[in-house]
C-alpha positions in Angstrom: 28.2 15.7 -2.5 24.5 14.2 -3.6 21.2 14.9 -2.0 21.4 11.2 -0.3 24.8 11.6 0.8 24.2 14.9 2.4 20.4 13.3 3.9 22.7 10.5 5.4 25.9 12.4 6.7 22.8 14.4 8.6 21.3 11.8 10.4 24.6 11.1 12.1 25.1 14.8 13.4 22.2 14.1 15.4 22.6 13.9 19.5 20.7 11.2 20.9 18.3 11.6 24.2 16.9 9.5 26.3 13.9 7.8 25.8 10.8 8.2 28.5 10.7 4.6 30.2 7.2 2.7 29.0 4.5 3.6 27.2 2.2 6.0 28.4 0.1 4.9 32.0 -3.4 6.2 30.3 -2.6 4.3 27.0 -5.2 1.6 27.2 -7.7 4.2 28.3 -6.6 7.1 25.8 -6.8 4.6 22.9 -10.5 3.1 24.0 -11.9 6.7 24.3 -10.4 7.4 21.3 -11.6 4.4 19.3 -15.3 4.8 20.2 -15.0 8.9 19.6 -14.4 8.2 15.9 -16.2 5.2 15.5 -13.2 2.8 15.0 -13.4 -0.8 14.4 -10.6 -2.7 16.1 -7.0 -0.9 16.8 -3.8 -3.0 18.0 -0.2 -1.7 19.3 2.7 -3.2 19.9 5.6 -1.2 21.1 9.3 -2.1 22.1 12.1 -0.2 23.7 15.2 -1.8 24.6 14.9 -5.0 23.0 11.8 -5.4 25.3 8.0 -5.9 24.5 6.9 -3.0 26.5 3.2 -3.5 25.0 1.5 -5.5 22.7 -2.6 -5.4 23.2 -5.7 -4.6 20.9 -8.6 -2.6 21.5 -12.2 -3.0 19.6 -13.3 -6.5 17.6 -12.4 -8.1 15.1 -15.6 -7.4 13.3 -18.4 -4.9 13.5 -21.4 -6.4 15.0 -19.6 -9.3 16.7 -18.7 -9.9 20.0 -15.1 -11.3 19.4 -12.5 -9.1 20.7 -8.9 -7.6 18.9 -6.1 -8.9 21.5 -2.2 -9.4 21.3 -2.7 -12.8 18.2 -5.4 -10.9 15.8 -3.9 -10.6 12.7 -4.3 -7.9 10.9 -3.6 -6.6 7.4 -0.7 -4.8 7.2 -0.5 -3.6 3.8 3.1 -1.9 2.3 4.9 -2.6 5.6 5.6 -6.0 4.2 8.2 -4.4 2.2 10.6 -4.1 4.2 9.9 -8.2 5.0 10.2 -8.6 1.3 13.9 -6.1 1.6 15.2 -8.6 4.6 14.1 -11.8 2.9 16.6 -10.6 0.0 19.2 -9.7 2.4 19.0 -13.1 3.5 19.8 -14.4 0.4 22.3 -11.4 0.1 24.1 -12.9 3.4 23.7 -16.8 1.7 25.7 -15.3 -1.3 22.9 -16.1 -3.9 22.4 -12.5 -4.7 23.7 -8.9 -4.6 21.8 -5.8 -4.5 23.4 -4.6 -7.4 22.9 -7.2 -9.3 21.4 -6.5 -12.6 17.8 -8.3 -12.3 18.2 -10.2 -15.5 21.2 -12.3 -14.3 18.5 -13.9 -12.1 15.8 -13.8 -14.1 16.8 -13.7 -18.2 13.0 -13.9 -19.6 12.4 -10.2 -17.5 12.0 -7.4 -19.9 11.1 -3.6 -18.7 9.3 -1.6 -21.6 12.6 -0.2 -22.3 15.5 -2.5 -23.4 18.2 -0.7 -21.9 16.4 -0.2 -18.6 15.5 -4.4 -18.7 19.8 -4.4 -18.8 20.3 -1.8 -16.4 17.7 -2.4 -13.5 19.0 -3.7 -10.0 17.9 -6.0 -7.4 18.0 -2.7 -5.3 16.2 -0.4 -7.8 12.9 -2.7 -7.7 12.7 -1.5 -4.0 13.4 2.1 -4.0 10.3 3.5 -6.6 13.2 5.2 -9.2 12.3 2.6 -12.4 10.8 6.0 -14.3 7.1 3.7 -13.6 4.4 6.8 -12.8 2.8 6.4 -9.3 0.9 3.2 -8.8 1.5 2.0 -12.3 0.2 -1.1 -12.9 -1.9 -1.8 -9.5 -4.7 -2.5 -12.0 -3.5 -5.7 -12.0 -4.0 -7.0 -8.7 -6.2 -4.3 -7.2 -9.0 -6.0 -6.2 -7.5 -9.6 -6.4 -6.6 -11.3 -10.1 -6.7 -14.2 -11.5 -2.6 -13.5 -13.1 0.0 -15.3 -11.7 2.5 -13.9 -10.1 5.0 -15.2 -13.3 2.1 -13.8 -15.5 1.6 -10.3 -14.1 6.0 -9.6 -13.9 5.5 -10.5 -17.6 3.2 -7.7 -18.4 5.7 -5.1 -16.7 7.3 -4.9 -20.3 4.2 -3.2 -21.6 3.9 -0.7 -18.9 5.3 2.9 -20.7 7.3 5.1 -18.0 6.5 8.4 -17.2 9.6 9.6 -16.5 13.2 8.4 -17.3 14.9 5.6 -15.5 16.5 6.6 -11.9 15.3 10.2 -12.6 12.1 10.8 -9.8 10.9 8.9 -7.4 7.3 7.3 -8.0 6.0 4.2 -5.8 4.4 1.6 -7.4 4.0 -1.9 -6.1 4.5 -4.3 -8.9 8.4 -4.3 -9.1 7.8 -5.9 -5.3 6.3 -8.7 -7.2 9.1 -8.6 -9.5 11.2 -9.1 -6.3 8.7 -11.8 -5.6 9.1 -13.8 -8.4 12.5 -13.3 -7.9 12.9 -15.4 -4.8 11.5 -17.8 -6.2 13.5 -18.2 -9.3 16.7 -17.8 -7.3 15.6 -20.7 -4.3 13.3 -22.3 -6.1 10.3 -21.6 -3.3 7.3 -19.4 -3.7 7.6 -16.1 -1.9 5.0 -17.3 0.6 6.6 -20.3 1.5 10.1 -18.4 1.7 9.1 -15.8 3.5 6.9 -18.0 5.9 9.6 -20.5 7.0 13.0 -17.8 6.5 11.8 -14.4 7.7 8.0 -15.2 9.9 9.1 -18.0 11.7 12.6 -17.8 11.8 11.7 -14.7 12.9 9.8 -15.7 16.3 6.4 -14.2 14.1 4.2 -17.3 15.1 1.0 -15.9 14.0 1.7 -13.9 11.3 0.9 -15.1 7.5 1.9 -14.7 3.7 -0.9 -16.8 2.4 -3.8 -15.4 2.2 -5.9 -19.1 2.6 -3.5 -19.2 5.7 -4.9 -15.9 7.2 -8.4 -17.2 6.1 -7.5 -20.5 8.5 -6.9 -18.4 11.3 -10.1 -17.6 13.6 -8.6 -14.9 15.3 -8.3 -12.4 12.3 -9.7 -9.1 11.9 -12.1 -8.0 9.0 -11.6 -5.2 7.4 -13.8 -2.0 7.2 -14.8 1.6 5.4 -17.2 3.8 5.1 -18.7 3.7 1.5 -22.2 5.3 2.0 -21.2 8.5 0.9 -20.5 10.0 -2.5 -16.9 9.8 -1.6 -14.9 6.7 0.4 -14.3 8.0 4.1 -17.6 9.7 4.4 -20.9 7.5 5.9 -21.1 4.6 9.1 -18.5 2.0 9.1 -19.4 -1.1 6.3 -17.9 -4.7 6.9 -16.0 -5.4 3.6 -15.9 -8.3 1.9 -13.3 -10.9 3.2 -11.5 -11.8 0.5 -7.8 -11.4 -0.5 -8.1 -7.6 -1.9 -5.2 -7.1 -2.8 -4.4 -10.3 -5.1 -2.0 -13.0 -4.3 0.4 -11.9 -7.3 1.5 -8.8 -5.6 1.7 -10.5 -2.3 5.4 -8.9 -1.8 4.4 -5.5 -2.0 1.9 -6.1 1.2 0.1 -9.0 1.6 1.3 -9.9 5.2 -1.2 -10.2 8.3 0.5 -9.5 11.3 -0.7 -9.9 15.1 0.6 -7.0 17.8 3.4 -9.8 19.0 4.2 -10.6 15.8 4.8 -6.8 15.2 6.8 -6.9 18.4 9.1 -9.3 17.1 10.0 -7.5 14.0 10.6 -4.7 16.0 13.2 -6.1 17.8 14.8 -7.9 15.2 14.7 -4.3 13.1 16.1 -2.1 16.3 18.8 -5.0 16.9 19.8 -4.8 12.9 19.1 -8.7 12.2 19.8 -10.2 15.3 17.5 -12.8 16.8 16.6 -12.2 20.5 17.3 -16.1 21.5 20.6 -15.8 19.9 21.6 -16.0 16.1 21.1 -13.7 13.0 18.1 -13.2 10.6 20.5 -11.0 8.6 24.1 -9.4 9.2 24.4 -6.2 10.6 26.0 -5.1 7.0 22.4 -5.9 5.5 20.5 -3.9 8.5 22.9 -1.1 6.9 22.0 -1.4 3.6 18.2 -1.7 4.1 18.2 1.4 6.1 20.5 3.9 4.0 18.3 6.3 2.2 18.2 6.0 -1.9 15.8 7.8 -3.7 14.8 11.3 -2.1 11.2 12.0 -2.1 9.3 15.0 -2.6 7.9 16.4 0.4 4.3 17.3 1.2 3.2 20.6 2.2 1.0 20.9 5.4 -0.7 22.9 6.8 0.2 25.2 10.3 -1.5 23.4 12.1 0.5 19.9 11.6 4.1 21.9 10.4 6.1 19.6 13.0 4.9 16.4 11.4 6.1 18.3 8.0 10.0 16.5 7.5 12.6 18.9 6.1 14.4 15.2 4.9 12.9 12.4 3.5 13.7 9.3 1.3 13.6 5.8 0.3 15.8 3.3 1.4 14.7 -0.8 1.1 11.5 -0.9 2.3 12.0 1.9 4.6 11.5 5.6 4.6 13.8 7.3 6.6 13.1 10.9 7.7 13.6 13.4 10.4 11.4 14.2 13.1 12.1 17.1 16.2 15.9 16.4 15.4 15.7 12.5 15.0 15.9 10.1 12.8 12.5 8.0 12.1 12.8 5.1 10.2 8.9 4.1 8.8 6.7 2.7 6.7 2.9 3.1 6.3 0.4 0.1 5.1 -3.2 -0.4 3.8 -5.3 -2.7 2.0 -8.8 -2.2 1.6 -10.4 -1.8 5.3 -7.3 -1.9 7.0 -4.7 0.0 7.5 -1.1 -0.3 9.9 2.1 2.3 10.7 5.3 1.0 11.6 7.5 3.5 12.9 11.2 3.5 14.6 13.3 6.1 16.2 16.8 4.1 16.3 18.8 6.4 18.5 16.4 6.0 20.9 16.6 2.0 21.0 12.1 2.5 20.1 9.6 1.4 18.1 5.9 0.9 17.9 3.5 -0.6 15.1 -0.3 0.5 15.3 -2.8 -1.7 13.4 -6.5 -0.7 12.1 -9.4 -2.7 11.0 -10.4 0.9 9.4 -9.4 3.2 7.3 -9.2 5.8 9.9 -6.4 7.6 8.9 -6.8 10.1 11.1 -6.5 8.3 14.5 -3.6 6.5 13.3 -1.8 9.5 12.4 -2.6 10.8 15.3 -2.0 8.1 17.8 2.2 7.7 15.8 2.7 11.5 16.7 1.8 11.2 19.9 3.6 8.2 20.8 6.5 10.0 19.4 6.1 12.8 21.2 6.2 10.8 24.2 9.0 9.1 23.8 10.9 12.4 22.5 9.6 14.1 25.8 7.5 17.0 24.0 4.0 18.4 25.1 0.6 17.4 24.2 -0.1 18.7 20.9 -3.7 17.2 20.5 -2.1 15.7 17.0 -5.8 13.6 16.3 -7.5 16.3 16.4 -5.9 18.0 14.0 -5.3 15.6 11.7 -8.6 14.4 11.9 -9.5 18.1 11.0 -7.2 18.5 8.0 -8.5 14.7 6.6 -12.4 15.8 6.9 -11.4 19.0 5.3 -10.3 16.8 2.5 -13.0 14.8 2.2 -15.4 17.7 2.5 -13.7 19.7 -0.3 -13.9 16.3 -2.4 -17.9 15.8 -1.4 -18.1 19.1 -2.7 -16.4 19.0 -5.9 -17.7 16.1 -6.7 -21.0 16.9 -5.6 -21.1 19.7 -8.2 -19.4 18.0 -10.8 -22.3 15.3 -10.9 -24.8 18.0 -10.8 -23.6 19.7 -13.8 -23.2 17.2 -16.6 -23.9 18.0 -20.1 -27.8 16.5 -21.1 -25.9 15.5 -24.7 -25.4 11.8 -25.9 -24.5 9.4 -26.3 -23.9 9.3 -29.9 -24.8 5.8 -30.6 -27.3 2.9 -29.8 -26.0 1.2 -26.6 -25.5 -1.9 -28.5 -22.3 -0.8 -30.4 -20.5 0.0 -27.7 -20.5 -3.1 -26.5 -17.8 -5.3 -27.7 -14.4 -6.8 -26.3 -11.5 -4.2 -25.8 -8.0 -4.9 -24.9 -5.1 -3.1 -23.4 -1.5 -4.6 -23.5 -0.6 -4.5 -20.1 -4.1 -5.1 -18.6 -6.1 -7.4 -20.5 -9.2 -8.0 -21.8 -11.8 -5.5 -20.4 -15.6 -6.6 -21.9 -18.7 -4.2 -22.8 -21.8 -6.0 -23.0 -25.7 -4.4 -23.6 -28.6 -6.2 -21.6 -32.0 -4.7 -21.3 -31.1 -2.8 -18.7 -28.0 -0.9 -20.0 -24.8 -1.4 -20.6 -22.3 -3.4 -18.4 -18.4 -3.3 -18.0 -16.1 -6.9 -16.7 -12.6 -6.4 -16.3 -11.6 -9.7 -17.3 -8.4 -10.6 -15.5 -9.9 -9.2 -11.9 -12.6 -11.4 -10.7 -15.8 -9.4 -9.5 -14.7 -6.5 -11.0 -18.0 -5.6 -12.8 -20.8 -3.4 -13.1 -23.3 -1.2 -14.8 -22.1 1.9 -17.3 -24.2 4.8 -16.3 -24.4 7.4 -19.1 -22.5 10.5 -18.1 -22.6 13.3 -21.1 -21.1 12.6 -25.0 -19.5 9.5 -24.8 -18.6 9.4 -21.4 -20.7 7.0 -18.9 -19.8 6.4 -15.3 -19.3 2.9 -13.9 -21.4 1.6 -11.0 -19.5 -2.0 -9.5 -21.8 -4.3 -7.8 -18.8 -4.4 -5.3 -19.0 -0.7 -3.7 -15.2 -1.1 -2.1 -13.8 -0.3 -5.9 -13.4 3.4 -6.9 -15.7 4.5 -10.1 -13.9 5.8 -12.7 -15.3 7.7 -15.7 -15.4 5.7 -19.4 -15.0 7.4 -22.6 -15.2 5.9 -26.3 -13.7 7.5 -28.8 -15.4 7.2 -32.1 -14.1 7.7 -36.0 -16.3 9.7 -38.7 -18.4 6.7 -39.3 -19.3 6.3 -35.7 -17.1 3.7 -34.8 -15.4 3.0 -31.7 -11.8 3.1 -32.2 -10.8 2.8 -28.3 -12.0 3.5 -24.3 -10.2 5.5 -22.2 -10.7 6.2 -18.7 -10.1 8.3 -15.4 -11.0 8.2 -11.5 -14.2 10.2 -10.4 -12.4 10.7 -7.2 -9.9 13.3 -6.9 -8.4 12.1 -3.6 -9.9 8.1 -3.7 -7.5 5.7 -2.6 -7.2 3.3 -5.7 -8.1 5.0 -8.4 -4.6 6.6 -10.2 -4.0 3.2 -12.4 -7.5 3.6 -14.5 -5.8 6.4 -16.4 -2.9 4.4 -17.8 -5.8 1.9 -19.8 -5.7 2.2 -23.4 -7.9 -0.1 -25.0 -8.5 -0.5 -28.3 -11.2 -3.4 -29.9 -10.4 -6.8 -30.2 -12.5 -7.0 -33.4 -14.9 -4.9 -35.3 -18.5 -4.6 -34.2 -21.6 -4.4 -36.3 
């Protein structure tokens, strides 16, 4: 018997238990005390047991240095959850008879090509949801992380120049673009833009009244939280809280991988709709209980991460990928979750099915250790097991992190080799291009040298020399990772192509640099 078969068969071995009745009584106070301890922004929960909204409220404002409150209708950010919206909106379809998750992806769409031919004829509706295309981790984000200019057509064109790393259906790996693939797909199957599908057949069909999939929508709605970091110190997480910059971060291409904005009630009605498998609380279906079925059986196993003592119960001896969905154990149960976050924000949604519970917690920060924190101890609750102080501990293992990071990276930047670089600044400047990417342009100005990635809008900044022919770039927007640059020159001194790799070791976005291979457009004098 497989891996997933065996992960499955497990799940339904397990006895149910009750469920404590309502959240817990010092909730709103617990959460408020915790908030202003770590210095978050705005939090909102929304939690729902028994097919009723047991709590839906926010805590904190919308934006640092205003007045305006987070309630029950801020929408928030909610990053990779939306997959699981993008899953059930191809149910939906499934259901209508349009489509089947097994169908191969080029019956729907003939002009898709993978890199691979014989993956482009092989690949599934279902495998563009479960992270097993052989894509490496992240492949690809480059182009729509910060926002592009692409298309959503034009970026699912460029998947055919992205090499794998591994071979198809092998490993799992998560990436985001093949949820734009799924995207565009919904739209070349009904003929409407994922927005406007998922807006009118899965939001609002849905009871989600506040909730948007257009970012110009979200920008329409007052009541909408900003989103936050701290940037001030040599690594992201360390420093005072920083508005960021408003805009759509993530880029309206890959919209489908997690470019939802949610409110707490909002969250509360996909809750229910989830824990009912597709049916509507007013009466009626959003998708057949066959399709709840399929979008919760695990597919690709994942490799588990190793923690420390101190957080072992949180460590799952099963996990995998199912459509939009992980699906784990937790103390015995099954937990059905996804985590989300785009620049400054950052949201968990998390089920426990047998239980008949489940609670979303949203951040205008990217406080990941409060929000870890806060999902273990609501579990806990409902699952009736002691305190275990799980934000403290977590918040202990994440500054560990980030102080290990300071610290290599402290000493890395100390160290460099005084050598280089080999040439005038002036010819390295010049127009480099990388198949799947784009255009990325090195221009010289009196005061140095200064990189544009073409196809992402603000993306830009100084070059910094860094030792040989390595220089370090600086972006005028302080939200996007540095990476390191490196030319590569030929015996006459000539550049023959620009590589590059994340300073960070544990940044956020900063894994898709390494997959650039640019090469010049033209010769340079």
């Amino acid at each position: 018997m497989s891996h997933v078969r065996l992960f499955a068969l497990s799940f339904l071995l397990i006895c149910s238990a009750p469920a404590l009745a309502d959240p817990p009584a010092d909730i709103g106070e617990s959460v408020e005390a915790l908030r202003q301890e770590i210095g978050a922004v705005g939090v909102a929960i929304a939690i729902v047991e028994d097919g009723e909204t047991t709590l839906a409220r926010g805590w904190g404002v919308r934006k640092l240095g205003e007045p305006a409150p987070v309630d029950a209708e801020t929408l928030f950010q909610t990053g990779s959850t939306g997959k699981a919206m993008t899953a059930a909106a191809l149910a939906i379809l499934v259901d209508e008879g349009k489509i089947a998750w097994d169908d191969p992806v080029i019956e729907h769409m003939p002009w898709f090509r993978m890199y691979d031919p014989w993956v482009t004829r092989e690949i599934t509706i279902r495998d563009l949801l479960v992270h097993r295309s052989g894509l490496g981790l992240g492949q690809g984000d480059l182009l729509f992380v910060p926002r592009s200019s692409l298309t959503r057509r034009e970026t699912v064109e460029r998947v055919a120049f992205l090499k794998p790393k591994t071979s198809f259906r092998s490993a799992y790996a998560y990436d985001n673009i093949l949820y734009t693939v799924a995207g565009q797909l919904i739209e070349e199957v009904t003929g409407q833009t994922w927005e406007v599908f998922m807006r009118d057949r899965v939001l609002r069909a849905g009871g989600m009244e506040n909730a948007t999939s257009d970012s110009a929508d979200r920008f329409r709605t007052p009541n909408r939280s900003w989103p936050h970091a701290r940037l001030s110190g040599v690594l992201r997480g360390l420093g005072p809280q920083q508005v960021l910059d408003e805009r759509d971060e993530l880029g309206r291409s890959a919209a489908p991988a997690g470019g939802l904005a949610l409110s707490a009630e909002d969250m509360a009605a996909w809750l229910k709709i989830q824990l009912a498998h597709g049916a509507l609380p007013g009466g009626g279906r959003l998708f057949s209980e066959e399709q709840a079925r399929e979008m919760w059986t695990p597919v690709t196993p994942m490799p588990i991460t190793e923690l420390p003592d101190s957080l072992k119960p949180a460590q799952p001896t099963q996990q995998a990928y199912a459509l939009g969905w992980q699906v784990q154990d937790y103390r015995g149960h099954r937990i059905v979750q996804h985590s989300g976050g785009v620049f400054g924000s950052i949201t968990r949604v998390v089920m426990i099915p047998d239980l008949d519970v489940g609670f979303a917690i949203m951040m205008n920060s990217e406080d990941s250790g409060m929000i870890l924190g806060l999902t273990y101890d609501l579990l806990d609750h409902y699952l009736d097991q002691p305190d275990f102080d799980w934000t403290t501990k977590w918040q202990d293992w994440f500054e560990a992190r980030l102080q290990g990071g300071k610290e290599y990276l402290e000493q890395a930047q100390a160290s460099p080799v005084d050598v280089g670089p080999s040439l005038d600044l002036a010819r390295y400047a010049g127009r480099y291009r990388d198949a799947w990417y784009g255009d990325v342009v090195i221009g010289a100005t009196p005061e140095g040298l200064r990189i544009d990635f073409t196809p992402t809008p603000d993306m830009a900044g100084r070059l910094k020399h860094w030792q040989y022919d390595s220089f370090v770039t600086e972006f005028d927007d302080p939200a996007i990772e540095p990476a390191y640059v490196t030319f590569a020159l030929d015996a006459d001194g000539k550049v023959t192509g620009v590589t590059m790799k994340p300073v960070s070791v544990i940044a956020d976005f900063s894994w898709d640099y390494q997959d650039l291979d640019l090469k010049p457009v033209e010769d340079k004098k």
